[in-house]
C-alpha positions in Angstrom: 99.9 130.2 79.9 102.9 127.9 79.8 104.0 125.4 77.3 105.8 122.6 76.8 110.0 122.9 76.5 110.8 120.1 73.8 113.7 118.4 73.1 115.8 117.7 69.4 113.9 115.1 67.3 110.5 115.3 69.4 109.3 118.8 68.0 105.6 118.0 67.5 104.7 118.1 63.6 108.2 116.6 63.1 107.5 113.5 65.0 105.2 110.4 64.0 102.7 110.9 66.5 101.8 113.8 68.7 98.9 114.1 70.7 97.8 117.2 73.1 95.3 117.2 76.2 94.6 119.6 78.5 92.0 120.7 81.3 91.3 123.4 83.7 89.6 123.0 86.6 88.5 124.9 90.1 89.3 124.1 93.5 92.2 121.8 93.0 95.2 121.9 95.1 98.2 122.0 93.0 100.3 120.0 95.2 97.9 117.0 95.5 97.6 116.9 91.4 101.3 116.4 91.6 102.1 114.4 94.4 99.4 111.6 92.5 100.9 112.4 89.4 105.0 112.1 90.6 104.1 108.9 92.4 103.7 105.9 89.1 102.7 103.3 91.6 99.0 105.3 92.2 99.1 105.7 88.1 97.2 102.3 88.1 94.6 103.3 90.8 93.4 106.2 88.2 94.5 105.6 84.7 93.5 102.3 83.4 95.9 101.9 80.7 99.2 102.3 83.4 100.3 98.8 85.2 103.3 97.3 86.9 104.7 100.6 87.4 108.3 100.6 88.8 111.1 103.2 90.2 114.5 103.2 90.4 115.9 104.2 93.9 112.6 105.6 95.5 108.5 105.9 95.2 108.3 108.9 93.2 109.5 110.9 89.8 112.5 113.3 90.4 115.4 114.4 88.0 116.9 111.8 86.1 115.1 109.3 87.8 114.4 105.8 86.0 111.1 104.4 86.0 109.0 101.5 83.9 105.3 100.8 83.3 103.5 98.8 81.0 100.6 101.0 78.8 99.0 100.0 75.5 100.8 96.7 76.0 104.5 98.2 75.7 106.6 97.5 78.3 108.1 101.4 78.6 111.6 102.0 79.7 111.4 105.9 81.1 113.8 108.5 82.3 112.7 111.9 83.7 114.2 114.6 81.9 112.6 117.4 83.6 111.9 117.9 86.9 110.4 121.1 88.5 108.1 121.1 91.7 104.8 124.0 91.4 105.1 126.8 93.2 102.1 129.2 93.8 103.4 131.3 91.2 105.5 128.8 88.5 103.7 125.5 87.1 105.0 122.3 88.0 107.1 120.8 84.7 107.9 117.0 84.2 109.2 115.3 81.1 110.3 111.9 80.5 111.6 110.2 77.5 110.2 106.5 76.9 111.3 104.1 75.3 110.5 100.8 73.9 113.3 98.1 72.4 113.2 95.8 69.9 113.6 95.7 66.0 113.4 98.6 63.8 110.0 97.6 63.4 109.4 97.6 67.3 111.3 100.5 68.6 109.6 103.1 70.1 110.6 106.7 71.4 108.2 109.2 73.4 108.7 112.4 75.0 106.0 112.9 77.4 105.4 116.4 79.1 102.9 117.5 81.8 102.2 121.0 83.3 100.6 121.5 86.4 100.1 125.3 86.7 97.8 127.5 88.8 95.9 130.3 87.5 93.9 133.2 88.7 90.7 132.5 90.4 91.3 129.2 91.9 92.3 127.2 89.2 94.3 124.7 87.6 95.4 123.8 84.6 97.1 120.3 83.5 98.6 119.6 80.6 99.6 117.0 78.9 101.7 116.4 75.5 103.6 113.5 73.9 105.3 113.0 70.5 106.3 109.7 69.6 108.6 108.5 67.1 109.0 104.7 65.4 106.7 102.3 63.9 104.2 101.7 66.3 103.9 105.7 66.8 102.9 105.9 63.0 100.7 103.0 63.5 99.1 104.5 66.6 98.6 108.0 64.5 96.9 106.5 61.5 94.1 105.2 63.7 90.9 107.3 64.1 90.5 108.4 66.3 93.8 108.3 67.9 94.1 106.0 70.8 96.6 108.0 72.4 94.6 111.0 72.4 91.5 109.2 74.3 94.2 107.4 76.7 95.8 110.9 77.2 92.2 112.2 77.9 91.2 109.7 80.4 94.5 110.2 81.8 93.7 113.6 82.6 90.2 112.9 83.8 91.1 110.1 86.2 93.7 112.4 88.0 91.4 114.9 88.5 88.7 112.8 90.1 91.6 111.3 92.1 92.6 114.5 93.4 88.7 115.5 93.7 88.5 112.4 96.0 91.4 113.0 98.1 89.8 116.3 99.1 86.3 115.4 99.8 
């Protein structure tokens, strides 16, 4: 199986906060996983924690394509730093990096990764990984259990269903 490509300074175990979350799942159609997950304005209609989602010159996610959302009650700044579509043979790879301004005390830098990759059989794995690096990241770690891990989780679970629903 695949993994995540990560950037300088977001290695996980060298950040402040990493979190990892992954299913597999039969019968899902590759493309409609990624067309829900490409497009932040349906974010809100599966993922609870994801509002007021914005792009930048278009609907959906594409190579170094801005984009905003508010989640945990940060108002996130994104870029996509990865961009490639699945194929039937190659998973499907986005990255962006996140960002929240303020203070040293309030500044706040993700990378978050998905991978949406077929495998044998009629399945399909997603995954998803973030590090995190500031303040709030270390605040976010040091609480049990990690709020980003359960967010992550119904994250994953909502866009599953979604796609489940768009099938049936």
């Amino acid at each position: 199986m695949n993994a995540i490509r990560w950037p300088d300074g977001f290695l996980p175990g060298q950040a402040d906060n990493f979190v990892s979350n992954e299913v597999i799942v039969e019968g899902l159609s590759t493309e409609r996983v990624w067309s829900l997950l490409v497009t932040p304005e349906r974010w809100p209609e599966y993922y609870a924690n994801a509002s007021s989602p914005e792009v930048e010159g278009g609907n959906t996610l594409t190579e170094d394509r801005r984009f905003r959302f508010i989640t945990f009650g940060f108002h996130v700044e994104g870029r996509v730093v990865e961009y490639q579509s699945p194929t039937s043979t190659e998973p499907g790879r986005i990255a962006w990096h996140g960002w929240v301004e303020g203070s040293s005390d309030e500044r706040l830098d993700v990378h978050h990764a998905w991978l949406v990759e077929p495998l044998l059989n009629n399945r399909l794995r997603i995954l998803t990984q973030e590090t995190q690096q500031g303040l709030p990241a270390r605040e976010l770690a040091a609480e049990t259990p990690n709020p980003m891990l359960n967010a992550h989780q119904a994250w994953l679970d909502g866009l599953v269903s979604a796609a489940r629903e768009a099938v049936s």
